[in-house]
ZAMARGU-4260 file (C-alpha; in steps of 0.2 Angstrom, whole numbers, plus 5000, padded with zeros to 4 digits):
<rodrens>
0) 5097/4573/5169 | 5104/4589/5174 | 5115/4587/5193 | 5119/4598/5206 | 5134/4597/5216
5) 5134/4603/5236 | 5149/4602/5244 | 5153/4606/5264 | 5171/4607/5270 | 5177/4603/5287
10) 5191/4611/5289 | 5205/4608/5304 | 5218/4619/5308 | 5231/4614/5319 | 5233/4629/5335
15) 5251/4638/5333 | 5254/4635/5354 | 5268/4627/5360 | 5260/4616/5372 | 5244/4604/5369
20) 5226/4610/5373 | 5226/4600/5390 | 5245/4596/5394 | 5259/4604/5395 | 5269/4592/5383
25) 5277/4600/5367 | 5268/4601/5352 | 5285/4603/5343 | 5283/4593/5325 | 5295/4580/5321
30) 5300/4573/5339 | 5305/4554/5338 | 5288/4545/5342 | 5279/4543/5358 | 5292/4556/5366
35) 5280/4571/5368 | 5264/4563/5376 | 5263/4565/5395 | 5251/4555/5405 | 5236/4567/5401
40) 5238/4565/5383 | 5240/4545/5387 | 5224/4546/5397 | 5231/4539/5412 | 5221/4535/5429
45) 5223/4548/5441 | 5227/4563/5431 | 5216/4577/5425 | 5214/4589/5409 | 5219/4607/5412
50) 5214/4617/5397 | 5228/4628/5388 | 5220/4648/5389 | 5228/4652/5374 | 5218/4642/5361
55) 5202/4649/5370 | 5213/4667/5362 | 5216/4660/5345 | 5198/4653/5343 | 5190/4670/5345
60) 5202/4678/5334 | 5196/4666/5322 | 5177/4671/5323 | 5180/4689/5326 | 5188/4688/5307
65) 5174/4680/5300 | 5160/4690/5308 | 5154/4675/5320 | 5145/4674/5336 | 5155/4669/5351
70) 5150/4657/5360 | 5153/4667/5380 | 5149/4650/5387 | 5157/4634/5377 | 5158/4617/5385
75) 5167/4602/5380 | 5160/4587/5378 | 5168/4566/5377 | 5167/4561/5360 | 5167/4540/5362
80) 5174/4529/5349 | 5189/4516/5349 | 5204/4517/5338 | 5222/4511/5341 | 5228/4528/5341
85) 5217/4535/5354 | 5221/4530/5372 | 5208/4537/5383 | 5195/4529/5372 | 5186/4546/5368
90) 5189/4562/5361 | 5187/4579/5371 | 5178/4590/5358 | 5163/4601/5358 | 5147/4597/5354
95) 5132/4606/5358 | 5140/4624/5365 | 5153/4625/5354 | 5165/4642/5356 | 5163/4650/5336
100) 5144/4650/5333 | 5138/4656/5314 | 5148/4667/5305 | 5153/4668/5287 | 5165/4671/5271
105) 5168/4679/5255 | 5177/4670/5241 | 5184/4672/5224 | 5183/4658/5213 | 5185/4663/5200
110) 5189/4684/5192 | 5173/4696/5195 | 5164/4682/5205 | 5160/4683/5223 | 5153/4673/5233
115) 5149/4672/5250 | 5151/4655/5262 | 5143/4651/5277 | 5151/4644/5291 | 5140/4635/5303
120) 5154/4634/5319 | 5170/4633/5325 | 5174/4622/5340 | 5191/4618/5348 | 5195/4598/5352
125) 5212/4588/5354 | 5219/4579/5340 | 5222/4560/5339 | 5240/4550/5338 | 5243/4543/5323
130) 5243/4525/5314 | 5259/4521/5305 | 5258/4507/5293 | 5273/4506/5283 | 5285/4505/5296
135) 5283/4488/5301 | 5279/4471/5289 | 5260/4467/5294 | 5259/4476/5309 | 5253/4496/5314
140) 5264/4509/5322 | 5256/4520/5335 | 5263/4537/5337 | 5254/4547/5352 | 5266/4561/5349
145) 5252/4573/5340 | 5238/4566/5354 | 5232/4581/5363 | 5238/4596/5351 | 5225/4609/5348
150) 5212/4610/5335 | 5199/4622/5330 | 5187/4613/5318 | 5178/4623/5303 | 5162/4619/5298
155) 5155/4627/5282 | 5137/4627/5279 | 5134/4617/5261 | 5136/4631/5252 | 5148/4625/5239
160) 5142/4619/5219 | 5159/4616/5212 | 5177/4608/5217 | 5182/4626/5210 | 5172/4635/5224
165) 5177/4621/5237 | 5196/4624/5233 | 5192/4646/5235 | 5185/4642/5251 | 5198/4632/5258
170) 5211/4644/5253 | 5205/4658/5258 | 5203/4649/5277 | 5221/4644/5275 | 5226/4661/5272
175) 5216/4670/5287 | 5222/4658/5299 | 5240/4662/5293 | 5236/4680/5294 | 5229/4679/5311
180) 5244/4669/5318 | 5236/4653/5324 | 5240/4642/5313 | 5256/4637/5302 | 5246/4630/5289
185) 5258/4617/5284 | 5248/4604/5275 | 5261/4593/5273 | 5263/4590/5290 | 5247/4589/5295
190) 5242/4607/5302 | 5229/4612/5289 | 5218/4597/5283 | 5202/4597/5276 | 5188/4584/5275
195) 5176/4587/5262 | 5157/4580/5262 | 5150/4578/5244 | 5134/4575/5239 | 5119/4577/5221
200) 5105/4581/5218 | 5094/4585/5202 | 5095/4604/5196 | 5081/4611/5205 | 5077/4603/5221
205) 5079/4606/5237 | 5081/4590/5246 | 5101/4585/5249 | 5107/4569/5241 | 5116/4557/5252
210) 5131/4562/5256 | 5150/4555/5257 | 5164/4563/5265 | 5180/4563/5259 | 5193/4562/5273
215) 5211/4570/5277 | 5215/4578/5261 | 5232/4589/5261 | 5235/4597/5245 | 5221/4608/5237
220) 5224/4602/5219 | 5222/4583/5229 | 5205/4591/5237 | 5198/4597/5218 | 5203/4581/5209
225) 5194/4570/5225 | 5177/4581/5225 | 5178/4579/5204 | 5181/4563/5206 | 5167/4560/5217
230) 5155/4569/5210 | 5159/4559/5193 | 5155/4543/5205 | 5139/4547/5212 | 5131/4555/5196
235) 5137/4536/5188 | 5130/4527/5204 | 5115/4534/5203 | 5114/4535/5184 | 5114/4516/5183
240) 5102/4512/5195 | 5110/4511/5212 | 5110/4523/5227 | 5122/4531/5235 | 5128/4526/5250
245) 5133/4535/5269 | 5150/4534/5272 | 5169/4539/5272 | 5180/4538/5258 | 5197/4540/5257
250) 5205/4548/5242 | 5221/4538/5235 | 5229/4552/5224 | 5242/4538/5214 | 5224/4530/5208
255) 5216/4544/5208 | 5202/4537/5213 | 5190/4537/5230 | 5188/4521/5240 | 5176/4517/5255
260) 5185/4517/5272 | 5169/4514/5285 | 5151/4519/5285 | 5150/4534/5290 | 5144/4538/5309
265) 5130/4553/5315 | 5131/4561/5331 | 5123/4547/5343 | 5134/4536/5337 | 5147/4546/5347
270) 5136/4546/5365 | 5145/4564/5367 | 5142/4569/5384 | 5149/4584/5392 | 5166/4581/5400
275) 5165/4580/5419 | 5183/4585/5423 | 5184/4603/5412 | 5172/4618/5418 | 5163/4627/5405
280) 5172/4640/5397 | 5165/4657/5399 | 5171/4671/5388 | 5165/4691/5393 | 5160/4706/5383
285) 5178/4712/5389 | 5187/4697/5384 | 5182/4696/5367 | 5187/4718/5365 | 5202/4713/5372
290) 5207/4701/5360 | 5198/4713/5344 | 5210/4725/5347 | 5227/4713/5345 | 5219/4708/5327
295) 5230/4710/5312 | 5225/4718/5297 | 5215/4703/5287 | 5218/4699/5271 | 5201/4707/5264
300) 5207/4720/5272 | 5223/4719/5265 | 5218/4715/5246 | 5205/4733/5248 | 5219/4742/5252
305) 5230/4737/5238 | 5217/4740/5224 | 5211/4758/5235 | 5230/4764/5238 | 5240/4755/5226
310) 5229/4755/5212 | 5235/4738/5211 | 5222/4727/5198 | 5211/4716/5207 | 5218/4699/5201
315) 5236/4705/5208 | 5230/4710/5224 | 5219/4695/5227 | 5234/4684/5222 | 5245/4694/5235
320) 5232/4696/5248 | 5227/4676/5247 | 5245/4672/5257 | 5254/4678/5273 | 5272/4673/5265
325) 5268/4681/5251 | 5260/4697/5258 | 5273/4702/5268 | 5289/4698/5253 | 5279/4711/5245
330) 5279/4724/5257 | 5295/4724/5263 | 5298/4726/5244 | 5286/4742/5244 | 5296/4748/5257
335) 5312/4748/5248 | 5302/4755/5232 | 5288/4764/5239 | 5286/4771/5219 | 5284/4754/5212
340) 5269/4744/5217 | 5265/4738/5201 | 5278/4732/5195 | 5284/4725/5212 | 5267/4714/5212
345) 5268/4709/5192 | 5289/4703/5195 | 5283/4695/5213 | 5267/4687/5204 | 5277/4682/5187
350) 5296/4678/5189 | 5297/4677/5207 | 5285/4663/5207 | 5290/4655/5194 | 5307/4654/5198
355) 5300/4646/5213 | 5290/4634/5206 | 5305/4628/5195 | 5313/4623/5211 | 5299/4619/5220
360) 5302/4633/5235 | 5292/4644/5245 | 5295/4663/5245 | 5301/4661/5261 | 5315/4651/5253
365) 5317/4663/5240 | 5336/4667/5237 | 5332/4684/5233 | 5327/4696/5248 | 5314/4708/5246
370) 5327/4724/5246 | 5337/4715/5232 | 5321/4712/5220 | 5314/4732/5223 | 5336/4738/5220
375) 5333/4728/5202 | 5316/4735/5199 | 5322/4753/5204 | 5339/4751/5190 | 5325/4747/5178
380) 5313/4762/5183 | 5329/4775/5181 | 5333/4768/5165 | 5349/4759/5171 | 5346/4744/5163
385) 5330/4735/5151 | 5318/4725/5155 | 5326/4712/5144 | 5344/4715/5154 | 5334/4715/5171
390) 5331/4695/5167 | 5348/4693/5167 | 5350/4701/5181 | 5338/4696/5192 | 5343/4675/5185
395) 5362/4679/5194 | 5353/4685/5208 | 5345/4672/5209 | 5360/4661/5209 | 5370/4672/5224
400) 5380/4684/5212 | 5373/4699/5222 | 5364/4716/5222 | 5359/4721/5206 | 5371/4735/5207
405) 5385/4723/5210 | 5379/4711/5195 | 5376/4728/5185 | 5395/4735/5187 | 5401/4717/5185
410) 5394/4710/5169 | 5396/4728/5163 | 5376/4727/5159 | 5372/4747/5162 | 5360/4752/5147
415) 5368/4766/5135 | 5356/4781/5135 | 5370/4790/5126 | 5358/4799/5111 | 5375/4800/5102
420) 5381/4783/5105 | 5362/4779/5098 | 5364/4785/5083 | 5379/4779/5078 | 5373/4763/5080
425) 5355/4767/5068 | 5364/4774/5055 | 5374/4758/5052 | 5359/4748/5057 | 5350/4757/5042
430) 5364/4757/5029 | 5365/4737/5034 | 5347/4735/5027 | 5342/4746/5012 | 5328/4735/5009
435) 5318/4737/5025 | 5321/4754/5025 | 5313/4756/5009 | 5299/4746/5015 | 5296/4757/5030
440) 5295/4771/5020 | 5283/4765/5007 | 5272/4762/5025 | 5275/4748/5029 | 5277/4751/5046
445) 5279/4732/5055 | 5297/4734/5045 | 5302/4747/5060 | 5303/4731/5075 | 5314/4722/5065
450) 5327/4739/5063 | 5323/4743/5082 | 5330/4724/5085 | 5344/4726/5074 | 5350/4740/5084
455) 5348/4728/5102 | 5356/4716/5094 | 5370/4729/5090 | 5370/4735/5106 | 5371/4717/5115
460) 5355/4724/5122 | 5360/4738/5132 | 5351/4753/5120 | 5336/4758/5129 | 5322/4752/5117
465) 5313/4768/5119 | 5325/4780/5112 | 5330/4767/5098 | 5311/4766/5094 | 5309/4785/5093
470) 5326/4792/5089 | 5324/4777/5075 | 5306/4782/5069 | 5313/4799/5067 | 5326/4796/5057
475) 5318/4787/5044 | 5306/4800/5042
</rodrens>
């Protein structure tokens, strides 16, 4: 039987503020524990939730940039359940008014495909502490330090047929909440984690499978392999007779494998009721123009204009356009070289990143500034040095030697344009080999990139390879 994968993400981003969403404790990451939760994030008796405006801000922002409806009255709600590392007992979320209404999202998943995602809602709520169990032999740490920072939940519609679509998706959010300021998207501490839910069905029909849902995944090639992986799990299930169940599963990325963590609970099992000590949240016409007009430029925005008024391809200006860090590198480069977009984006997108994945860095780490990275492609566009020298180059760069210019005058690398100087060294380079100059002139003409790479090697690489290849061709003729 043919299968069908449909996959929803829940998405939660951690708000950029520096207070939590009902207190005015820090939100600062990588306190000792237990020393930034105030009584409100404890749930103490006698205190009272005052909620932080500014998350209200970032929230719209999000839906404005994915086209949504704003909810101008929200309301937040108790979510009940019991867990070591919630004090109050319940959650404060929104349930039934929740501020982001529908809305939607294009992705890319792969070149030439689009695709556009629905998003059912947005709605803030305060994040939980956290369990720690490998600090102490048989026994749990709590940590309320993260209890009470602010979250704006992303809920797709199930849009999604493949891990490959789900990864796109999740990308693409983590990029526009980058873009849009409100969220770090550190996923390594925590600030952007995603929850997928995964379910099949035979090709064809319309009725969803049972679902599970992945929880807490951090890295997008972790959130690939774990939907892959489940999918490869429910087809088997159901292949040989048995039936999926509803529940939670945790992806353990050592085993790669998915295990069962609880069943998994619906709405009711929550009793949500609204929150009797935080007013509704109403949200004018006004309010929501006021906050239009601070938007950035998005990265769809961003990624049209590159291909309109760069001419960039698309492939480079999605890669450039999918992330803030990256974004911005490259057009403090394009302000240095105005001239040179192309080959600014292919050197950022090639030896740039890779470079950067060697030594497993972010561009913000990277060693060479934006200025320094256009100065190198700017000797290269005047003919100052090769592409081949430019590697050099650009590798002592990258190792704190300097400006291009500097490692250019230093290393004596500047390419010999000299005609004269040229053809002194083609003439020896021809009467060196008899043989393949015969060659060439009985037509075989493949003989001529072996002479033009005599002459580099003469020159120790310094010839520029154009006028060796024509001041060459011409000579043999």
């Amino acid at each position: 039987m043919e299968w069908e994968t449909v996959i929803g993400l829940e998405i939660h981003a951690q708000l950029a503020t520096t207070s939590k969403i009902f207190s005015g404790a820090s939100t600062a990451y990588g306190a000792k524990p237990n020393t930034q939760a105030c009584a409100v994030d404890l749930g103490l008796p006698g205190v009272l939730p005052v909620l932080n405006g500014e998350v209200v801000k970032m929230a719209i922002k999000f839906g404005l940039a994915v086209n949504a409806e704003i909810g101008h009255e929200s309301v937040f709600a108790r979510k009940n359940y019991f867990y070591p590392d919630l004090p109050k007992g319940y959650q404060i979320s929104q349930y039934e008014l929740p501020i982001i209404g529908p809305g939607q999202i294009s992705i890319s998943p792969e070149e030439g495909v689009s695709k556009v995602i629905g998003i059912t809602r947005a709605h803030l709520e305060e994040d939980a502490g956290k369990s720690l169990h490998d600090e102490f032999p048989n026994l749990t740490g709590i940590d309320l330090n993260r209890a009470g920072t602010p979250l704006l939940e992303i809920v797709s519609e199930p849009d999604m047929r493949s891990a490959k679509e789900a990864v796109a998706y999740a990308r693409k959010i983590h990029a526009l909440v980058q873009f849009l300021h409100i969220c770090d998207g550190n996923m390594q501490e925590g600030s952007f984690r995603c929850d997928a839910n995964v379910s099949i069905r035979p090709k064809g029909e319309a009725k969803l499978g049972t679902r599970t849902e992945l929880k807490n995944i951090n890295s997008f090639r972790f959130l690939e392999r774990a939907i892959n992986f489940e999918i490869e799990r429910q087809i088997e299930v159901i292949e040989d007779g048995g039936e999926v169940v509803q529940e939670t599963r945790l992806y353990d990325a050592d085993k790669h494998e998915t295990r069962s963590m609880r069943s998994k609970e619906e709405a009711f099992d929550y009793r949500y009721f609204p929150d009797p000590d935080l007013l509704p949240v109403l949200i004018t016409a006004e309010d929501i123009e006021e906050i239009r007009a601070t938007l950035p430029e998005l990265p769809e925005q961003k990624r049209q204009r590159y291909i309109d008024e760069l001419k960039l391809s698309d492939y480079n200006a999605d890669l450039l356009s999918g992330s803030r860090a990256t974004a911005e590198y490259f057009e403090q480069a394009l302000a240095a070289a105005p001239k040179l977009a192309d080959q600014l984006a292919n050197w950022i997108l090639g030896d740039l990143a890779g470079a950067l994945n060697k030594s497993e860095a972010t561009i913000d780490d990277s060693p060479i500034a934006p200025e320094q990275l256009a100065g190198l492609l700017e000797r290269i566009a005047d003919n100052t040095i090769s592409g081949k020298i430019a590697k050099e180059v650009f590798e002592a760069m990258w190792n704190g030697e300097g400006s291009a210019d500097d490692i250019i005058d230093k290393r004596g690398l500047k390419q010999i344009t000299d005609s004269g100087a040229i053809e002194q060294l083609i003439d020896d380079v021809i009467a060196n080999n008899p043989d393949q100059v015969e060659q060439f002139k009985a037509g075989k003409d493949k003989v001529l990139g072996f002479l033009v790479g005599q002459v580099m090697k003469q020159s120790k690489g310094k010839a520029n390879p154009g006028q060796v290849n024509q001041m060459l061709r011409d000579k043999l003729k």
